[in-house]
C-alpha positions as CSV (number, residue, x, y, z in Angstrom):
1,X,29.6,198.5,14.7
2,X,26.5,196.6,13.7
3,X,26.1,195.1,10.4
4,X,23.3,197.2,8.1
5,X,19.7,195.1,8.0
6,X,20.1,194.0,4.5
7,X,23.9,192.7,4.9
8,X,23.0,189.1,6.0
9,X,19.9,188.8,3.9
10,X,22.1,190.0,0.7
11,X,25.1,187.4,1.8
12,X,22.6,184.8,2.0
13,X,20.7,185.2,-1.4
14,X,23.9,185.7,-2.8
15,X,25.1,182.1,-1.5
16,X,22.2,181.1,-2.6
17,X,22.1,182.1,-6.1
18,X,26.0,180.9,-6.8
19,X,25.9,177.6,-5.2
20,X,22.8,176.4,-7.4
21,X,25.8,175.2,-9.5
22,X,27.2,172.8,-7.9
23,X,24.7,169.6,-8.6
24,X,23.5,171.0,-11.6
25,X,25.3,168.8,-13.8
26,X,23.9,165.6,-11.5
27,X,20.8,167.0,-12.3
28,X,21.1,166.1,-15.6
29,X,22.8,163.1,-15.4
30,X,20.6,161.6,-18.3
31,X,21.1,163.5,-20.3
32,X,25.1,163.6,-20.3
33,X,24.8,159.6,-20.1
34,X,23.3,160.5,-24.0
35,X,26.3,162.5,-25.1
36,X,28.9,160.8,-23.5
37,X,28.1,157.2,-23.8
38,X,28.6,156.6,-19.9
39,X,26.8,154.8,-18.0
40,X,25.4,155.2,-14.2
41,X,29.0,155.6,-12.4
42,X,28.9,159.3,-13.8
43,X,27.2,160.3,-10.9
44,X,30.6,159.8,-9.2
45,X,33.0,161.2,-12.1
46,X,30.9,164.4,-12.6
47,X,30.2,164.8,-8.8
48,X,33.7,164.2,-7.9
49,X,34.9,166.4,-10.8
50,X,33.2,169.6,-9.5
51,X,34.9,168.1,-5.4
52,X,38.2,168.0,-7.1
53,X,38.2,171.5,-8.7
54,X,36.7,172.9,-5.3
55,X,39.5,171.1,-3.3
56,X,41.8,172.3,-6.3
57,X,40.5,176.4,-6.1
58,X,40.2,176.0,-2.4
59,X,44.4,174.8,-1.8
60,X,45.3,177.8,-4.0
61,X,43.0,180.4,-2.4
62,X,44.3,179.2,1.0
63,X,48.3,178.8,-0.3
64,X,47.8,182.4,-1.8
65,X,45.6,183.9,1.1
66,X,43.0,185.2,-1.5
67,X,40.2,185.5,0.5
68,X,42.6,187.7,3.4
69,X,44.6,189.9,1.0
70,X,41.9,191.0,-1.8
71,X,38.3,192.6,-1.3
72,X,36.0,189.4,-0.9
73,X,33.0,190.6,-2.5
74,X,35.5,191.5,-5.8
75,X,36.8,187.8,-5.7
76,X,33.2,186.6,-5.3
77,X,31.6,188.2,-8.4
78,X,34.8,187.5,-10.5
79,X,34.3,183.7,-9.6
80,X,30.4,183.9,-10.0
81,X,30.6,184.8,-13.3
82,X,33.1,182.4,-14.7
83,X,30.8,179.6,-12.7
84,X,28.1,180.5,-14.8
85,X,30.3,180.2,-17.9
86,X,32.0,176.8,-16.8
87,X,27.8,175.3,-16.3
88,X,26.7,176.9,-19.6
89,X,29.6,174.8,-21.9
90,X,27.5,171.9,-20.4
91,X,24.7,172.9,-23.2
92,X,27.6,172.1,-26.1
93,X,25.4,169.9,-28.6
94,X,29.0,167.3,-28.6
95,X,30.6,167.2,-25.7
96,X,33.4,164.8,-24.7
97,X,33.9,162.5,-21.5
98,X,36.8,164.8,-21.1
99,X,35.0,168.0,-21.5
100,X,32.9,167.3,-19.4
101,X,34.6,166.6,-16.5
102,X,36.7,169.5,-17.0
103,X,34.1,172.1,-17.6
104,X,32.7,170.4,-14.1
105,X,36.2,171.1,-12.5
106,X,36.0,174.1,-13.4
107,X,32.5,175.0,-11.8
108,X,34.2,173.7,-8.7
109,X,37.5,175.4,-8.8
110,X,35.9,178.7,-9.1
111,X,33.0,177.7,-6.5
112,X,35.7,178.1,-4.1
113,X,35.8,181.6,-4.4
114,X,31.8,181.0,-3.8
115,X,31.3,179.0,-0.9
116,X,34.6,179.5,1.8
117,X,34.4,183.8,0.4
118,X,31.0,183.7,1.4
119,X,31.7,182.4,5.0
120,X,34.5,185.0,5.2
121,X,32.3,188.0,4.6
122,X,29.7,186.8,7.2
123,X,32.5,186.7,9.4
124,X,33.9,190.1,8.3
125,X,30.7,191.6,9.5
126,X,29.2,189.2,12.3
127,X,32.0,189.0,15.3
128,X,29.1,188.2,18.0
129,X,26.6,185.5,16.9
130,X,28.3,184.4,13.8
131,X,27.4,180.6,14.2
132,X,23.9,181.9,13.9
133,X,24.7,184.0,10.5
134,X,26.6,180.7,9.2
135,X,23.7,178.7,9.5
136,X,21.1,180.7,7.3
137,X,25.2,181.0,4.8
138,X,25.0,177.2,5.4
139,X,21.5,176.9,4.7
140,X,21.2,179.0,1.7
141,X,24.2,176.7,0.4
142,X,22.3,174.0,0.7
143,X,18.8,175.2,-0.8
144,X,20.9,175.8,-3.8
145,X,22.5,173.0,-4.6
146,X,19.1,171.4,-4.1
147,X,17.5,173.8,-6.2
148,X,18.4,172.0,-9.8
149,X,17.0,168.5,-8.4
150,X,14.0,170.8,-7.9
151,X,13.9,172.1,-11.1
152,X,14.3,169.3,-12.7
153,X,10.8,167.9,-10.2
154,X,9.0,170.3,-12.4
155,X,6.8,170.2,-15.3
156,X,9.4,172.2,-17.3
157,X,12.7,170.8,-15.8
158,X,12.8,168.0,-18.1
159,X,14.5,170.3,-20.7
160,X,18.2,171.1,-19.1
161,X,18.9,173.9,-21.3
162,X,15.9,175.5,-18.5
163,X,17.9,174.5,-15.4
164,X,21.6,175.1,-16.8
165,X,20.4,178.3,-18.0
166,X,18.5,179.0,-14.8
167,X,21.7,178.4,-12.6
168,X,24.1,180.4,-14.5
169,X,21.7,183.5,-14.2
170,X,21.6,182.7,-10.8
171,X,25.8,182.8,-10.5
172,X,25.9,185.9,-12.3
173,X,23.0,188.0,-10.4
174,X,24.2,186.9,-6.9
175,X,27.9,187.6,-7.7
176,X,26.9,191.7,-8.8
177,X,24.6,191.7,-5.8
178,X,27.1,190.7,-3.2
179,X,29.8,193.1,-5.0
180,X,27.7,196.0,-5.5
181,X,25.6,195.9,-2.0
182,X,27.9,193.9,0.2
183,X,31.3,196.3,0.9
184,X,34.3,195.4,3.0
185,X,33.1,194.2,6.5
186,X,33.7,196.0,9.8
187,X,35.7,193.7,11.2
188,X,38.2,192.3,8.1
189,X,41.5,192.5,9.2
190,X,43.7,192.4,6.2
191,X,46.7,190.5,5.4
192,X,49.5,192.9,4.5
193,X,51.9,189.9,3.2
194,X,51.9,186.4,2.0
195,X,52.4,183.5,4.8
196,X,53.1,180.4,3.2
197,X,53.0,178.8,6.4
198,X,49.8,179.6,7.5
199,X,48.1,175.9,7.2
200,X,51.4,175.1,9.9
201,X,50.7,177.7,12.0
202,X,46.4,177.2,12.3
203,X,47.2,173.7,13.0
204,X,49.3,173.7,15.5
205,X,46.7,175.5,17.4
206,X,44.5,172.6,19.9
207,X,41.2,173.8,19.5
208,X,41.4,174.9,15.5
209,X,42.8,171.2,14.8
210,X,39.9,169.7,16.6
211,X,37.5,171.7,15.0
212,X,38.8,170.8,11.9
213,X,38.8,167.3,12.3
214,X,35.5,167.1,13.1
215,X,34.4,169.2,10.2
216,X,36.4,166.4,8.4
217,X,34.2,163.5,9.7
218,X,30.8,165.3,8.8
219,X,32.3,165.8,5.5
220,X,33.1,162.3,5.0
221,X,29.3,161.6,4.9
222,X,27.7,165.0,3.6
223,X,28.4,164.8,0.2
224,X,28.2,161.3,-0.4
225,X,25.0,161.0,1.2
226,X,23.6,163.8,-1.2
227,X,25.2,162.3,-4.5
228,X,24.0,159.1,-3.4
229,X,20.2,159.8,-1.8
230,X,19.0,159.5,-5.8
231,X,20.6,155.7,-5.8
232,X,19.2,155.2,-2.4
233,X,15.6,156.4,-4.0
234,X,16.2,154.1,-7.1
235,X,16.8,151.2,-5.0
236,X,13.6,151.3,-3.0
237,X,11.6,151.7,-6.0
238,X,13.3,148.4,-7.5
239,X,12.5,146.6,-4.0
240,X,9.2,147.6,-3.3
241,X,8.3,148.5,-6.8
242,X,7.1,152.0,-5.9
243,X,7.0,154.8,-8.0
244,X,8.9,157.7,-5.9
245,X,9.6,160.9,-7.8
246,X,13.6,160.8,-7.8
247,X,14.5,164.2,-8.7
248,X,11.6,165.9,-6.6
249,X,12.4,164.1,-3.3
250,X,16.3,164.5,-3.6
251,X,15.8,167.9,-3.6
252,X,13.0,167.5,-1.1
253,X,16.1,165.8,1.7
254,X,18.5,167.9,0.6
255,X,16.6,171.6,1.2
256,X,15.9,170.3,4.5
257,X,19.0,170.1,5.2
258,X,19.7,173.9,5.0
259,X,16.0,174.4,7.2
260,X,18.1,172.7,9.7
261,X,21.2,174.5,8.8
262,X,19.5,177.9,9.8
263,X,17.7,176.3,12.8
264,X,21.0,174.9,14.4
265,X,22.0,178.7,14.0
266,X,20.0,180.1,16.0
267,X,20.1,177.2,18.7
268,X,23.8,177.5,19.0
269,X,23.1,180.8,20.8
270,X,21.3,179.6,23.7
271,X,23.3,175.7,23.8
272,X,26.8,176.8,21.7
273,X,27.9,175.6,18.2
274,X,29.9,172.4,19.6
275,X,26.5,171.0,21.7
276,X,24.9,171.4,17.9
277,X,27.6,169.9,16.0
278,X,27.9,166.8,18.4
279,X,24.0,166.7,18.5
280,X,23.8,166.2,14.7
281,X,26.6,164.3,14.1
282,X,25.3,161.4,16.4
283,X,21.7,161.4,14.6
284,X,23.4,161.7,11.1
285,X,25.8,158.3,12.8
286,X,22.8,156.6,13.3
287,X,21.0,156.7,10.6
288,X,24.1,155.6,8.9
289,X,24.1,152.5,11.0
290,X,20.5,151.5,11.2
291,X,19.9,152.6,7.0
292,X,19.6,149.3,5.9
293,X,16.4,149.0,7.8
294,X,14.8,151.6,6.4
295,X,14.4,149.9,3.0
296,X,12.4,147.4,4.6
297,X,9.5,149.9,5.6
298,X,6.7,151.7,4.3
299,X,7.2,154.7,1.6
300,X,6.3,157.3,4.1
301,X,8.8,156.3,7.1
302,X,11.2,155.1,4.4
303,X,10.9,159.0,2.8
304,X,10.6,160.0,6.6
305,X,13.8,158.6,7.7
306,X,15.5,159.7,5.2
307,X,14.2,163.3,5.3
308,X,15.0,163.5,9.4
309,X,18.9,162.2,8.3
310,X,18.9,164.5,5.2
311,X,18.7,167.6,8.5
312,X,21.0,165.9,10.6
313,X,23.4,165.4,7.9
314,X,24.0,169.3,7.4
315,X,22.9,171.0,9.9
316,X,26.5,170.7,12.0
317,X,28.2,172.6,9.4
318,X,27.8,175.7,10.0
319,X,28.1,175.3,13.9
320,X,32.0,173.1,12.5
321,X,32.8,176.4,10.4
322,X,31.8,178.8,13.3
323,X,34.6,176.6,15.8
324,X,36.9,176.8,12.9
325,X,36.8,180.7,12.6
326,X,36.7,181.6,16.2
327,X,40.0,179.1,16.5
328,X,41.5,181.2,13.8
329,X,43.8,184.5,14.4
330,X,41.8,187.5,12.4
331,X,44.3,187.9,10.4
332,X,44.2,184.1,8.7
333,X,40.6,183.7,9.9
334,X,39.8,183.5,5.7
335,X,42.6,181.5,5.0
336,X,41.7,178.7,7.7
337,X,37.9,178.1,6.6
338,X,39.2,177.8,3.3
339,X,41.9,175.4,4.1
340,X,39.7,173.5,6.6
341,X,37.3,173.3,3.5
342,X,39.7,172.2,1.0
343,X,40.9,169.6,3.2
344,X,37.0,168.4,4.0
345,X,36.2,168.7,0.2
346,X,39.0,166.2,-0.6
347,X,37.7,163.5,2.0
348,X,34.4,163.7,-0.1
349,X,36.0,162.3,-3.0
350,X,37.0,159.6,-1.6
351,X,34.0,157.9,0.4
352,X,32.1,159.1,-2.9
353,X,34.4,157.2,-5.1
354,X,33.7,154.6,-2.8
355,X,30.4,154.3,-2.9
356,X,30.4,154.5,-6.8
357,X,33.0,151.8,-6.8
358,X,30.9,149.7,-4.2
359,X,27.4,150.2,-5.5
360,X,26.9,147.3,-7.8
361,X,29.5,144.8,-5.8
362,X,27.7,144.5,-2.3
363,X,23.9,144.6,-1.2
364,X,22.7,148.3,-1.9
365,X,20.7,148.6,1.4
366,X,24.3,148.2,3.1
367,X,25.9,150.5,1.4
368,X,25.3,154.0,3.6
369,X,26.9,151.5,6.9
370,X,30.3,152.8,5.1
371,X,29.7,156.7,5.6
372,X,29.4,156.3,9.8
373,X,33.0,156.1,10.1
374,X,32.7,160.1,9.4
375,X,30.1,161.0,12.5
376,X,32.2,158.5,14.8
377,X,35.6,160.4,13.9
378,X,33.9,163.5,14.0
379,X,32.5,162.9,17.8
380,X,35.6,162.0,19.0
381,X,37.4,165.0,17.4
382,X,34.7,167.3,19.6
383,X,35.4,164.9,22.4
384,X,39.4,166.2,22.2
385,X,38.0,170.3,21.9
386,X,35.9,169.7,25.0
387,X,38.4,168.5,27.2
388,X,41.2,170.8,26.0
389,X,38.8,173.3,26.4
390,X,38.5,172.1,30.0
391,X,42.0,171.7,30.5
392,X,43.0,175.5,29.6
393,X,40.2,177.0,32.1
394,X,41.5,174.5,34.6
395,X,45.2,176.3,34.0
């Protein structure tokens, strides 16, 4: 049965619209340093605040099988909506260290009934050519949590009640458009009972656990490279005493990230979603290894270099999530992305806690060398799926 011509389009937008959350509260960083008296290592604590919700939402989506026993587009508007609630507490006139963080736990929590739902509805109505529909999913992620950077680039963004505002009315309109035009998918296959030893049993199957683990490694670097691409900015400014537009050009790297996202798609039907993964990963590794070299050019191949990592950098997700979902049974195929994501979510807290912790103790233009260890893991994880998968045709 073939999907209707404004399914994908609809699932996109959708992603699109909800995801927009997710850096919104980096995005105004300044002015939450004003109410909260902290200083620049709340880029970690609210970044890894929304990570630990996500990881948080996602371990009880997956323990519960929310995403295989409910109708995902129901579960998606239900968490749009309280996203846009969680971001709009942000604009409280007094609002605590505390608060904060939780309100941004919250926003991540419920984004994993966003981001992992969204993947499962592609994948509920694209069978055939779903790495390609995950990477214009992927993509639209990515332009989203771009879009508040953006923003913020603007003439108006300077006021966050715009872009908080803007974001939740973003949440709430793609949540009622995925529920109202986006139905139960052709080829969702139902889970009748709870298996609270589904995480055991995707596992212990070869080519899902390598796919996994190398959706681990690109996770390793993804996030922290994103949270951390400002800092990066800051630092060539102070060395070259340039005047870069932070906000514009972090959302600049970012959204090319999700063109590359959507191109990988449709390459990984000619050349397969592992030959794109393992493609990207090795770029993303070395720009990780040769980054501190790129502080000593110009602006433009400084900005250059780091735009050509900012698409390496994401544009193997999608192609990880399509291994991870053709590795999984049909009936746990939801359940798998969103433990696989839960899992990956939780690595990002730690290399960006990292950072944050390493960022004023060693030389700044080292500090991206740490995130390489993530693309080297992740290649040999792929290394594993190939030669399993050449071990099983062999037999």
């Amino acid at each position: 049965m073939k999907a209707k011509p404004y399914i994908l389009p609809t699932i996109i937008l959708s992603q699109f619209a909800c995801t927009s959350s997710w850096f919104a509260g980096n995005a105004i960083a300044d002015e939450l340093i004003a109410k909260t008296g902290l200083g620049t290592e709340i880029i970690g604590y609210v970044l890894s605040s929304v990570q630990l919700g996500f990881i948080t939402g996602t371990l009880i989506f997956g323990l519960f099988m929310i995403a295989d026993r409910f109708s995902p587009s129901k579960v998606f508007l239900v968490c749009a909506v309280l996203v846009a609630l969680c971001n709009l507490l942000l604009l409280s006139e007094e609002i605590t260290t505390w608060v904060l963080l939780t309100v941004r736990f919250g926003t991540g929590f419920f984004l994993a009934g966003i981001y992992p739902i969204g993947m499962k509805i592609a994948a509920d109505y694209y069978e055939k050519g779903l790495g390609k529909a995950l990477g214009y999913l992927v993509g639209a992620l990515v332009f989203g949590t771009a879009l508040p950077y953006l923003v913020r680039g603007t003439t108006w963004g300077n006021n966050p009640v715009i872009i908080i505002k803007t974001v939740a009315a973003l949440a709430i309109i793609g949540g009622l458009c995925m529920f109202l035009f986006v139905p139960n998918g052709p080829f969702r296959k139902p889970s009748q009972q709870l298996h609270l030893n589904a995480a055991s049993q995707l596992f212990k199957i070869p080519s899902f656990r390598n796919a996994a683990f190398g959706y681990f490694g690109h996770m390793w670097e993804l996030y922290a490279f994103w949270a951390f691409t400002p800092f990066a900015l800051e630092t060539f400014n102070a060395l070259h005493n340039a005047t870069l537009k932070i906000p514009f050009w972090t959302g600049i790297i970012i959204i090319l990230g999700g063109v590359s996202c959507s191109l990988g798609g449709v390459v990984a039907q000619k050349i397969g979603s592992k030959n794109v993964a393992s493609f990207a990963l090795t770029i993303s590794g070395i720009f990780c290894l040769l980054s501190p070299f790129l502080f000593g050019f110009s602006s433009f191949f400084f900005l250059l270099g780091w735009c050509v990592w900012g698409m390496a950098v994401a544009a193997d997700s999608p192609q990880f999530s399509n291994l991870v979902a053709q590795a999984s049974p049909p009936e746990l195929k939801g359940t798998g992305l969103t433990l696989v994501s839960c899992i990956g979510f939780a690595l990002t807290i730690v290399s960006i806690q990292l950072l944050s912790f390493l960022a004023n103790i060693i030389n700044p233009k080292q500090l991206f060398i740490l995130l390489s260890l993530g693309p080297i893991l992740g290649l040999i994880a792929l290394k594993k799926r190939k030669l399993f998968l050449k071990l099983t045709k062999k037999n």
